[in-house]
Structure formats: C-alpha cells, structure tokens
SERO-4910 file (N, C-alpha, C, O; in steps of 0.05 Angstrom, whole numbers):
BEGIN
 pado doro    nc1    nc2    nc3   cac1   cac2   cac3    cc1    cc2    cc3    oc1    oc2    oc3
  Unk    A     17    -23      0      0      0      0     18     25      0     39     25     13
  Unk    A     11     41    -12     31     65    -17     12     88      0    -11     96     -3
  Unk    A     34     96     20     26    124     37     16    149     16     29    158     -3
  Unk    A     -3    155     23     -3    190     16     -5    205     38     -8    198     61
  Unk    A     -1    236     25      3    262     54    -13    269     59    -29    262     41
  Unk    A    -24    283     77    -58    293     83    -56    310     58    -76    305     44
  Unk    A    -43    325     50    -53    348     29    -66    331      1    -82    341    -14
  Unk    A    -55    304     -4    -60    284    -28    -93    285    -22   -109    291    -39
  Unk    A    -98    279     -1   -131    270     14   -138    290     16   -161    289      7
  Unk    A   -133    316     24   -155    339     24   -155    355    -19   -162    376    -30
  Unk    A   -141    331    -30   -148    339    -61   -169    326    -69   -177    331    -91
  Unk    A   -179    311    -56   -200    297    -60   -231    308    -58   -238    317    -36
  Unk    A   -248    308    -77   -269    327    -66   -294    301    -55   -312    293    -69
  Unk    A   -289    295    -33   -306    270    -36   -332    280    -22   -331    281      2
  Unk    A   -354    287    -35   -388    295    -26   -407    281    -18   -404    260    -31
  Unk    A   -423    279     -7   -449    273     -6   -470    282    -19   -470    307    -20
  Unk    A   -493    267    -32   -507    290    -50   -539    264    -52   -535    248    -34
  Unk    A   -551    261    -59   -572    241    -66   -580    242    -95   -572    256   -113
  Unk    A   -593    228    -94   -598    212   -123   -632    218   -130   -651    207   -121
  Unk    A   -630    234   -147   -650    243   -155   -666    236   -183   -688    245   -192
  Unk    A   -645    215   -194   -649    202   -221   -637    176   -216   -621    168   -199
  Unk    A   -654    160   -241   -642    137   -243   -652    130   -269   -676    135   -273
  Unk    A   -639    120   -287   -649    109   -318   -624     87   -328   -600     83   -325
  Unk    A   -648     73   -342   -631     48   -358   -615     60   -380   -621     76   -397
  Unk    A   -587     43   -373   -569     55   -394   -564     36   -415   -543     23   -413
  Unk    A   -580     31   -434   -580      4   -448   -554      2   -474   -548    -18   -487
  Unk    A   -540     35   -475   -514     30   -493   -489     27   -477   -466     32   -485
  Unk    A   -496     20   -455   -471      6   -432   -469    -13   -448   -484    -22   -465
  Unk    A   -433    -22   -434   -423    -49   -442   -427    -61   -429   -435    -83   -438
  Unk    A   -426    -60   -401   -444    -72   -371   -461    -60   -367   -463    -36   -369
  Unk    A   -483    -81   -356   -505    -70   -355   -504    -40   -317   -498    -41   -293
  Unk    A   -512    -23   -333   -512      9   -314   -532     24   -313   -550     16   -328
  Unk    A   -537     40   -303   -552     67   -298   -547     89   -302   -523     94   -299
  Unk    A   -565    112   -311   -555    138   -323   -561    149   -297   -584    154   -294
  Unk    A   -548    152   -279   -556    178   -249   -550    209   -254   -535    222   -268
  Unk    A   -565    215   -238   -574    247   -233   -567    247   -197   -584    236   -183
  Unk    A   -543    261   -184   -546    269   -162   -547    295   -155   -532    311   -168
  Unk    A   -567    305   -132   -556    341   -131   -535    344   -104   -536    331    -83
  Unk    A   -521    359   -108   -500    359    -86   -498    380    -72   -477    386    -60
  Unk    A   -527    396    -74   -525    419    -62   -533    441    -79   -540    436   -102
  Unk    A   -533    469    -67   -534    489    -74   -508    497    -92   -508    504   -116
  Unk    A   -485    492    -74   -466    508    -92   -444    489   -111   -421    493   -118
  Unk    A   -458    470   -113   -445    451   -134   -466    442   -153   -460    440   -177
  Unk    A   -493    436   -145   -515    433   -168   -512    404   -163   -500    392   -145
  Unk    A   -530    393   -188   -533    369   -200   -512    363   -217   -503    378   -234
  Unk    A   -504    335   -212   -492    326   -234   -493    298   -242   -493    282   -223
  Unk    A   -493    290   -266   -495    262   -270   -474    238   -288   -457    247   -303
  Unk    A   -477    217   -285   -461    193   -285   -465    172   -290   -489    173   -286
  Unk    A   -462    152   -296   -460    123   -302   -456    105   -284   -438    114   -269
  Unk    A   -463     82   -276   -458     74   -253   -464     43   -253   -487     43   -263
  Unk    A   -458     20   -248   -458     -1   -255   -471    -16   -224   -460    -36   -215
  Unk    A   -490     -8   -215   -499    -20   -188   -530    -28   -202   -549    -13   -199
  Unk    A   -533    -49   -213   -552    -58   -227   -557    -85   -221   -576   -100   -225
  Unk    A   -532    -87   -209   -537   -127   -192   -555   -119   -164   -578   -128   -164
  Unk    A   -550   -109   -149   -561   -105   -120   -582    -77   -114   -595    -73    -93
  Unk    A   -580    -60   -138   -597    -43   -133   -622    -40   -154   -615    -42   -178
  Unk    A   -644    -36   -152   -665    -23   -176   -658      9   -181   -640     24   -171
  Unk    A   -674     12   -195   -679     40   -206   -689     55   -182   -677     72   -169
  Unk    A   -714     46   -180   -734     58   -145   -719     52   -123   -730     63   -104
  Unk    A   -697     38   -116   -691     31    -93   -664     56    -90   -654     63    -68
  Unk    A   -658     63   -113   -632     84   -113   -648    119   -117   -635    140   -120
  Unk    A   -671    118   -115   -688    144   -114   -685    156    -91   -691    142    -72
  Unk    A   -676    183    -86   -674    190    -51   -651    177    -33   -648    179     -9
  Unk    A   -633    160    -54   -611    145    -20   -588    164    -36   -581    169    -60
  Unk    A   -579    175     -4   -554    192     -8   -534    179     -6   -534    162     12
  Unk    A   -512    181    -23   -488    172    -29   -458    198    -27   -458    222    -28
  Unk    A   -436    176    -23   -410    192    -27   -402    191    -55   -408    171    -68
  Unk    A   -393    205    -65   -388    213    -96   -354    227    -87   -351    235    -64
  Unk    A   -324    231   -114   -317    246   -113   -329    262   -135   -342    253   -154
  Unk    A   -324    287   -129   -336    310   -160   -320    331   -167   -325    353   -177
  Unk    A   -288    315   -154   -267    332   -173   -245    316   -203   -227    326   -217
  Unk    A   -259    290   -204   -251    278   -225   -257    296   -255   -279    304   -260
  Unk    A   -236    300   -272   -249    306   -293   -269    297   -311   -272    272   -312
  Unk    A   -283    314   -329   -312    292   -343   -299    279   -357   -277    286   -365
  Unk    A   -314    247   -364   -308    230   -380   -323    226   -397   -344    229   -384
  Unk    A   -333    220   -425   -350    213   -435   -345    180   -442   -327    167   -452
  Unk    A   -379    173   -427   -380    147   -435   -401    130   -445   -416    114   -432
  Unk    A   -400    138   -473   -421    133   -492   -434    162   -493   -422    183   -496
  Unk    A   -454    158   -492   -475    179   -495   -476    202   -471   -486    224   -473
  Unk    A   -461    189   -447   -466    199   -426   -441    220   -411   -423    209   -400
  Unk    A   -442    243   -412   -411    254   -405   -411    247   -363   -425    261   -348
  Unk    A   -399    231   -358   -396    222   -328   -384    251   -319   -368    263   -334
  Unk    A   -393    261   -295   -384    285   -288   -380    283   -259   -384    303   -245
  Unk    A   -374    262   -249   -368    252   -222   -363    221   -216   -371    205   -233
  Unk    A   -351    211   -192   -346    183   -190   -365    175   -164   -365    189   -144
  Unk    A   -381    152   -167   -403    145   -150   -387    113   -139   -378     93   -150
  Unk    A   -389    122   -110   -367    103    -93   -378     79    -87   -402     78    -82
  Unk    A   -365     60    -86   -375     36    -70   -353     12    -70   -333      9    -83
  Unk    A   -365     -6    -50   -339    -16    -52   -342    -61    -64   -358    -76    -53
  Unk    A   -331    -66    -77   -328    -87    -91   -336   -110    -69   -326   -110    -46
  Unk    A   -355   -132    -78   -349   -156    -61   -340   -178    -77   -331   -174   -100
  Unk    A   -340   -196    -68   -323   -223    -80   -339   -228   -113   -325   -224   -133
  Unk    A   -360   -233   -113   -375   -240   -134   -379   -218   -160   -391   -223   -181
  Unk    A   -362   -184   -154   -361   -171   -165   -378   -153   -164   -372   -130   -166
  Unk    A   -407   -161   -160   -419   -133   -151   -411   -111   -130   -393   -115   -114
  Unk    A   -428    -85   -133   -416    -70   -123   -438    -59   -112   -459    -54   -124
  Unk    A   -427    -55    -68   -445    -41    -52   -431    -10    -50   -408     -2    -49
  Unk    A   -459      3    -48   -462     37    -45   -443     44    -19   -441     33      3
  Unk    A   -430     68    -30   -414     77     -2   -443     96      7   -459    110     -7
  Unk    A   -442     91     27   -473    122     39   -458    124     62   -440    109     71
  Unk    A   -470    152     75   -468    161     90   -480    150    116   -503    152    110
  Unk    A   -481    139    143   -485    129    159   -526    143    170   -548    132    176
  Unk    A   -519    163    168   -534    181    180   -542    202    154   -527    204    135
  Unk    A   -559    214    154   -568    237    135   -550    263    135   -555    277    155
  Unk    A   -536    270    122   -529    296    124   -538    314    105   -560    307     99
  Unk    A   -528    339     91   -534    357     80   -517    348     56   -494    340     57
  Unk    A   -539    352     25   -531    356     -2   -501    368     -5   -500    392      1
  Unk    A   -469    353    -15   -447    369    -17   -442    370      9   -445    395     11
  Unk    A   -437    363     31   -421    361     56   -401    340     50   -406    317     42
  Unk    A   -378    351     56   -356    339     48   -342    317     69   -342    323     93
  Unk    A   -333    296     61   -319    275     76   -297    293     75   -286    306     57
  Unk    A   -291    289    112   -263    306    126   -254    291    148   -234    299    160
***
C-alpha cells in the first residue's frame, strides 16, 4: 500500500449529495444506470453512469444519499458525459455495494 500526505486527501473532493435520477443505460457495455445526483446548492446536479444494477433497482436508488468524488475530470461514456465518481466498494462475486453516508447529512457536505 503506498502512503499519501494529508494534502493528497484533502485533493479529493469527496461529497455527499442524493440521487435524484435513475435510468436504464442500455448502450452500456455492462449492464448500468444513467444517475442524476444534486449535491447541493453550490455545486448543483450532476450526472453519471454507474454499474450498481446487480443489487440495486432503479426505485430503490431514488432519494438514497451517497459519497461521490466531483473533482474527477468529465469522461465521456457513450452517450453519457460522467461528471463525477459514485463510490462503492467491490465484493467477491463482483458486484458493487453503495458507499452512503451512515446518517443523513446535508446535499455536498464533504468527507473530512
């Protein structure tokens, strides 16, 4: 595992924001989702691609707040320009569970 310095970690913009969209992304190469999160007032909405289609529905990802970073630059992938990274973490079988926040906080409150 390679150390980083706190200043590496506070480059990180890692937010909280919820999920205010969810749509089938059917020109994925894996099967994904087109998301819409808002992260607040002074960051807005932004949206992404997201491959949590084994363990989550569409309605079940409506309203659950998640950690995102949203200083990655945009990617375009396919049709969709990704304009943030939606966290979670890998289990054995490859699907992937939602990083969330324990408790409810506020749209864009930053992991510190």
């Amino acid at each position: 595992m390679n150390a980083i310095s706190w200043e590496h970690f506070q480059a990180v913009e890692l937010r909280a924001g919820t999920i205010t969209a969810a749509e089938d992304f059917p020109e994925a190469r894996k099967p994904a989702y087109k998301i819409t999160v808002d992260f607040g007032p002074e960051i807005g909405s932004k949206r992404t691609s997201a491959q949590f289609t084994a363990l989550y529905s569409k309605e079940q990802l409506l309203g659950k707040q998640i950690l995102a970073v949203i200083n990655f630059p945009p990617k375009q992938i396919g049709p969709v320009r990704s304009e943030f990274l939606l966290t979670g973490f890998y289990r054995e079988d490859g699907t992937i569970v939602l990083a969330v926040p324990e408790r409810p906080v506020e749209n864009g409150a930053r992991l510190g």
